[in-house]
C-alpha positions in Angstrom: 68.9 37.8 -62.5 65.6 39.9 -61.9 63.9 36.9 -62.9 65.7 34.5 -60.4 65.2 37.7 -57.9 61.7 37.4 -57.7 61.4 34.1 -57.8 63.0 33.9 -54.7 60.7 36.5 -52.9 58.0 34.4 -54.0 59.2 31.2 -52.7 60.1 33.2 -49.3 56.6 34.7 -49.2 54.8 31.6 -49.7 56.5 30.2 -47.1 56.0 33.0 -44.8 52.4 32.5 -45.4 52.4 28.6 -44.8 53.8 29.4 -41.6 51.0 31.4 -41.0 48.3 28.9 -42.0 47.5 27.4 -38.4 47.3 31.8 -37.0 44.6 32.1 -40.1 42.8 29.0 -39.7 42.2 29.8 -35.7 38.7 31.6 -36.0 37.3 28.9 -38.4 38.2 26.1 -36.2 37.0 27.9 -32.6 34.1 28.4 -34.8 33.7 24.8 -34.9 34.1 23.7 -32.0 32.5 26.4 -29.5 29.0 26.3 -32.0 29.7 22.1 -31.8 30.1 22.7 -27.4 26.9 24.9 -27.7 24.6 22.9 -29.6 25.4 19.7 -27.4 24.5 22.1 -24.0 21.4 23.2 -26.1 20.5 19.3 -26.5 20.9 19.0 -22.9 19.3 22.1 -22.0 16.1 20.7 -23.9 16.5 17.3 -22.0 16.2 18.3 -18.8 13.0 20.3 -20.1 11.5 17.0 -21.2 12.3 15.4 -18.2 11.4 17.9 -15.7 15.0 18.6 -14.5 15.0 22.6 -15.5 16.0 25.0 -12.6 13.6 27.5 -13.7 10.7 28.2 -11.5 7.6 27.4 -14.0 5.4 25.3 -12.0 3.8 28.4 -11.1 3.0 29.7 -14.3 -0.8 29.9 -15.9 -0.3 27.2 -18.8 0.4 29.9 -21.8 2.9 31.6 -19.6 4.5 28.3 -19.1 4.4 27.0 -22.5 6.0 29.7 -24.1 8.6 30.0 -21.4 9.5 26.5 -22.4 9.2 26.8 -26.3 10.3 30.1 -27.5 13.7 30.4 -29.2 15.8 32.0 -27.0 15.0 29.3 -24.8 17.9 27.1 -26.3 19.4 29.3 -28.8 20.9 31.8 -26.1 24.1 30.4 -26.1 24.6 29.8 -29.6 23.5 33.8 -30.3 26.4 34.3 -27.6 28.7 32.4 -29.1 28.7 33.9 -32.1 28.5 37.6 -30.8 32.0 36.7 -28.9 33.4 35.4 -31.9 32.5 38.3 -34.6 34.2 40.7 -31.2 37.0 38.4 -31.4 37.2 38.4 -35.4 36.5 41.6 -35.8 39.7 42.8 -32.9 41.9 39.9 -34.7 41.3 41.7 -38.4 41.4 44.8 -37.2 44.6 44.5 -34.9 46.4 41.7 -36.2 45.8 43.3 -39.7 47.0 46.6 -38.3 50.6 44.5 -37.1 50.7 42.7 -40.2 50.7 45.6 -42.5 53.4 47.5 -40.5 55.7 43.9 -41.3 54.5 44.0 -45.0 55.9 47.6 -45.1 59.4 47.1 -44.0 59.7 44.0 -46.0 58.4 46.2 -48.9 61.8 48.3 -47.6 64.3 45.6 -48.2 62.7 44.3 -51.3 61.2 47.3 -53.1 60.7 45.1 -56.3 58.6 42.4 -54.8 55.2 42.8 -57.1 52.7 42.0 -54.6 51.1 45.2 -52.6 51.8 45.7 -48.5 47.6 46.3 -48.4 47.1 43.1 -50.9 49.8 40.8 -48.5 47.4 41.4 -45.8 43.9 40.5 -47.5 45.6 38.0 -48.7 46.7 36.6 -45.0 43.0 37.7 -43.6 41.5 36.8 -46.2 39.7 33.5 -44.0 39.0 35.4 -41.2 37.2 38.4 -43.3 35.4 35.4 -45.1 34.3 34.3 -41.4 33.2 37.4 -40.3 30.7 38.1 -43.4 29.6 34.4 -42.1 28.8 35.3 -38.8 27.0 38.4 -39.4 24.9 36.6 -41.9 23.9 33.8 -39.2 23.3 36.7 -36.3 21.0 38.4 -38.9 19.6 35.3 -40.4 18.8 34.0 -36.6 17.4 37.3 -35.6 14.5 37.0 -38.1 14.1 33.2 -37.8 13.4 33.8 -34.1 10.9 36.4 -34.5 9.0 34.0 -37.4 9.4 31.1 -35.0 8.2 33.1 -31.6 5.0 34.0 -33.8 4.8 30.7 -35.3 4.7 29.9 -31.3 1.9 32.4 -29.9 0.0 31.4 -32.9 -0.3 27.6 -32.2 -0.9 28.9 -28.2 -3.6 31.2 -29.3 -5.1 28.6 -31.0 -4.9 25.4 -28.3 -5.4 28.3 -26.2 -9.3 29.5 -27.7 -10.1 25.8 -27.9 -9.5 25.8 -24.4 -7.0 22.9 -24.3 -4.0 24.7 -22.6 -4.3 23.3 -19.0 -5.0 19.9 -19.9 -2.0 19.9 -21.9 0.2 21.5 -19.2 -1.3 18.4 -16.7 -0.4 16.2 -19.9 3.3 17.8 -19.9 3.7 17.1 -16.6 2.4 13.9 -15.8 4.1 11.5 -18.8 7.5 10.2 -18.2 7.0 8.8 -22.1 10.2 10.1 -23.5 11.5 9.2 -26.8 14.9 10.1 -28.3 14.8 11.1 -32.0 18.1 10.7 -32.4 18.7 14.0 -34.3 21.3 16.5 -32.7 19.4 19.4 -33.6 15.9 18.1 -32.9 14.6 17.9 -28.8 13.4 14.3 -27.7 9.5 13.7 -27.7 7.1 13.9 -25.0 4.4 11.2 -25.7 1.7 12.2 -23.1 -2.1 10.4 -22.9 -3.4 13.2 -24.9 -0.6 15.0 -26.6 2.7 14.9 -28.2 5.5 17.4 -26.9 8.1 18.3 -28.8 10.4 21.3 -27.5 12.7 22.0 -30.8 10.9 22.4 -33.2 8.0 23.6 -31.0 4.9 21.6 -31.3 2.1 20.9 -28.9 -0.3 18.3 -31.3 -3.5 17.1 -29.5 -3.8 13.5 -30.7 -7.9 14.5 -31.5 -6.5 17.1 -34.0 -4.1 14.4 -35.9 -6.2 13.3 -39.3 -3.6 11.0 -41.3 -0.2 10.0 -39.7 2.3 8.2 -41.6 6.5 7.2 -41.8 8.2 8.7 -44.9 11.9 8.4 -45.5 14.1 11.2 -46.1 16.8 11.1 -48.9 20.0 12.5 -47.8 23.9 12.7 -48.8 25.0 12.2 -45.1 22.5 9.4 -45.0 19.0 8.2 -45.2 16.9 9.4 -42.3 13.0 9.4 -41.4 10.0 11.5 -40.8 6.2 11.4 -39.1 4.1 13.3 -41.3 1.1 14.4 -39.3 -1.7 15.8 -41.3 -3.9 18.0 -38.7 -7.5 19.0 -39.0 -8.6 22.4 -40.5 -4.5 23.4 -41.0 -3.5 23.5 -44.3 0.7 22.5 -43.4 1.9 19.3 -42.6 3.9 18.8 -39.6 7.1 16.4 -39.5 9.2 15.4 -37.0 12.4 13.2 -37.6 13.9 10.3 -36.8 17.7 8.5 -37.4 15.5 5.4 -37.2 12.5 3.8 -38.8 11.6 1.5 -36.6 11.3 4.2 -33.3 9.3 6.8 -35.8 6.8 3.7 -36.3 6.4 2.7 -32.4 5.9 6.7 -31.7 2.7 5.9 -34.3 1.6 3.1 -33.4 1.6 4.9 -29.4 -0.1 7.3 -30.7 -3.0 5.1 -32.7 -2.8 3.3 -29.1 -3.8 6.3 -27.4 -6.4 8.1 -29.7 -8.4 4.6 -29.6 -8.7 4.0 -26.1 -9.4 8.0 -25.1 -11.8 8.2 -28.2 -12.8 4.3 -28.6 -12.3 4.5 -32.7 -9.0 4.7 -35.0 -9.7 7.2 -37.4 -6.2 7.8 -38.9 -5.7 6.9 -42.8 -2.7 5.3 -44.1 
């Protein structure tokens, strides 16, 4: 009779939680979707950079000023960072408040049923248990983007510094604005390319590559699970890392090339890139 006894509290419980299922999974899926509504306004937010459609007043900028204005991080990551700030406030006041509620309801059930083997503070880490999982996640990526902004601002005034001391800045800013040359990558999480007469533009991942720098450019593809994918490899002068940007297709990542061979010939009258 025990036996049948607690069977039954089990069956009840678990169905008690299963009812609960779509109140647990509510973080993880607003998750999804708000950081999926945020990177498609970043995309768009880097488009009309490329295209010259940005509110901001930056005309009037010296060329660093202006560059790194348009480049740094928080640039396009703003909203993400605020997305997930609202949503590890909103975790944390659902765990803490909803856990507080839940555990009163585990205690008077523990009332009626004083045999049932399963703790009132276990019930509840048990229910939360999703939302706790999400909240370490979230801290992880706030942390995790705090230092990958720093290493990519200084990864930034690094490659300004250095087009900067060679004196190439304001040519490039002329570049920027005078190429309507746009080219769409394709990826979600990469910007669209700026091809300009002298320079390639690319606002996510942030790159500013003279075309006189570029030593050895070539298409490789990219093995993937979700799908094969492809990448231009540029090899610059006196800089020991290679530089890729990708592409969903082959054939656009070879015309950007061959734009590019185009261009270095007729500005320096020679094609000097290797295969």
């Amino acid at each position: 009779m025990k036996l049948l006894q607690q069977q039954i509290f089990f069956t009840g419980k678990e169905v008690f939680l299963m009812g609960d299922f779509a109140q647990m999974m509510f973080i993880p899926v607003a998750f999804i979707v708000l950081i999926f509504i945020a990177i498609i306004t970043k995309k768009r937010g880097m488009e009309k950079i490329v295209f010259l459609e940005s509110n901001d007043k930056l005309e009037d900028l010296n060329p660093r000023d202006f560059f790194y204005n348009i480049l740094k991080m928080e640039k396009g990551s703003k909203l993400i960072y605020w997305t997930e700030i609202i949503l590890l406030i909103v975790d944390t006041v659902y765990i803490l408040v909803g856990g507080y509620f839940q555990y009163l309801e585990e205690m008077k059930f523990l009332k009626e049923f004083p045999d049932f083997p399963i703790s009132p503070v276990s019930s509840v880490f048990l229910k939360f248990s999703i939302p706790i999982f999400m909240w370490f996640v979230l801290v992880f990526l706030l942390v995790f983007a705090y230092f990958m902004q720093k290493k990519e601002n200084k990864r930034i005034t690094e490659m300004l510094d250095n087009l900067d001391n060679h004196n190439l800045l304001t040519y490039a800013r002329e570049d920027f604005f005078n190429s309507d040359r746009i080219v769409d990558t394709g990826i979600m999480a990469q910007s669209d390319l700026k091809l300009g007469n002298s320079y390639l533009f690319c606002i996510y991942p942030a790159y500013i590559i003279p075309y006189s720098w570029i030593s050895n450019i070539k298409v490789d593809e990219v093995f993937n699970r979700g799908g094969n994918y492809y990448s231009l490899t540029f090899t610059i002068n006196n800089f020991s890392n290679f530089i890729q940007i990708f592409f969903i297709k082959k054939s656009v990542a070879e015309k950007v090339r061959e734009l590019i061979l185009k261009n270095k010939h007729e500005l320096y009258g020679r094609d000097d890139f290797k295969w």
